[in-house]
C-alpha positions as CSV (number, residue, x, y, z in Angstrom):
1,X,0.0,0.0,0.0
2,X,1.5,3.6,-0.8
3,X,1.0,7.1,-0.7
4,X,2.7,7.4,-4.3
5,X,4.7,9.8,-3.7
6,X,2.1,12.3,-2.8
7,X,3.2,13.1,1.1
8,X,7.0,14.3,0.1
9,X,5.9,15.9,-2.8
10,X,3.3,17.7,-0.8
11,X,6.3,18.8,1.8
12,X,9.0,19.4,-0.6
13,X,6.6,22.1,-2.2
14,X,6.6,24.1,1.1
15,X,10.3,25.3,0.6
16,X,11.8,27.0,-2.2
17,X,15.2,24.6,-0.7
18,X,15.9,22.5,-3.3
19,X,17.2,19.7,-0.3
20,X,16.4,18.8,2.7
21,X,19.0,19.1,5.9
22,X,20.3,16.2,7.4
23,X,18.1,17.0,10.1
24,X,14.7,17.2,8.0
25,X,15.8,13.9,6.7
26,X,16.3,12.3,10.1
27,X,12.9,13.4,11.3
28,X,11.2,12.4,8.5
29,X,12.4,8.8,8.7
30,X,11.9,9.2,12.5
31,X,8.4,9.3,11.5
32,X,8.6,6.4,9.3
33,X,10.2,3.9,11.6
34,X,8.3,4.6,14.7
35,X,4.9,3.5,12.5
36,X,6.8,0.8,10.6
37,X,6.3,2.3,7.1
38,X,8.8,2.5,4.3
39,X,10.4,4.9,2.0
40,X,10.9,3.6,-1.2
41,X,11.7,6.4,-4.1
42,X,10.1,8.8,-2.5
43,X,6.5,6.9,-2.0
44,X,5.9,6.3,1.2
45,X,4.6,2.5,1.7
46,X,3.7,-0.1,4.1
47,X,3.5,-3.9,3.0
48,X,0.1,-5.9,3.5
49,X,0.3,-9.8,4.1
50,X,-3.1,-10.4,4.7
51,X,-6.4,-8.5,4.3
52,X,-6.9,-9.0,7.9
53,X,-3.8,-6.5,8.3
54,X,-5.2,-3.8,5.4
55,X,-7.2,-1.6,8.0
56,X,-4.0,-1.2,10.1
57,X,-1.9,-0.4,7.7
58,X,-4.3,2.3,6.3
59,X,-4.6,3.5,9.3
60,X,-0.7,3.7,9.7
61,X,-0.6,5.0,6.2
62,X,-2.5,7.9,7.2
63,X,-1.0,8.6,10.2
64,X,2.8,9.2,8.9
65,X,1.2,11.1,6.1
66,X,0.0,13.7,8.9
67,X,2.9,12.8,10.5
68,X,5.2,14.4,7.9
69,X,2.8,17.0,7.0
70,X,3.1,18.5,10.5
71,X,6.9,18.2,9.8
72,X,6.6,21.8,7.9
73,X,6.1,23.8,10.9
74,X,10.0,22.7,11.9
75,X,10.7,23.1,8.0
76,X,9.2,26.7,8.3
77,X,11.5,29.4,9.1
78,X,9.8,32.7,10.8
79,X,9.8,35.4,8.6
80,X,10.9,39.0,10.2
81,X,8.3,41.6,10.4
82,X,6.5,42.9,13.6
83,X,3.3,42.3,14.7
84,X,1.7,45.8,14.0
């Protein structure tokens, strides 16, 4: 089951940085490996055995999707300005 591609696509379009730190990297497969999904050319996927397992796995699918999502608030630099 994947994602195809459409999570890191998504966050990679939040930054006009063509790469990610070493950092970003780290905490994106931080993500991944606490919920057991994998990164495989930029899809994010989790393997079915059974279709007793396919509601978890969605489940987990979805999760690490928000997951990384949420990762572009640390991606986000504050801009300067004042508040009024």
């Amino acid at each position: 089951m994947s994602d195809l591609g459409e999570t890191l696509s998504w966050l990679r379009m939040q930054s006009v940085a063509r790469k990610w730190t070493i950092k970003q990297k780290q905490l994106v497969n931080d993500v991944c490996v606490t919920l057991g999904i994998e990164q495989f050319r930029g899809m994010l996927q989790v393997r079915v055995r059974s279709d007793a397992e396919s509601a978890a796995a969605v489940m987990r699918l979805g999760q690490v999707a928000v997951r990384v999502a949420d990762l572009w608030f640390t991606f986000h630099t504050r801009r300067g300005g004042g508040d009024g």
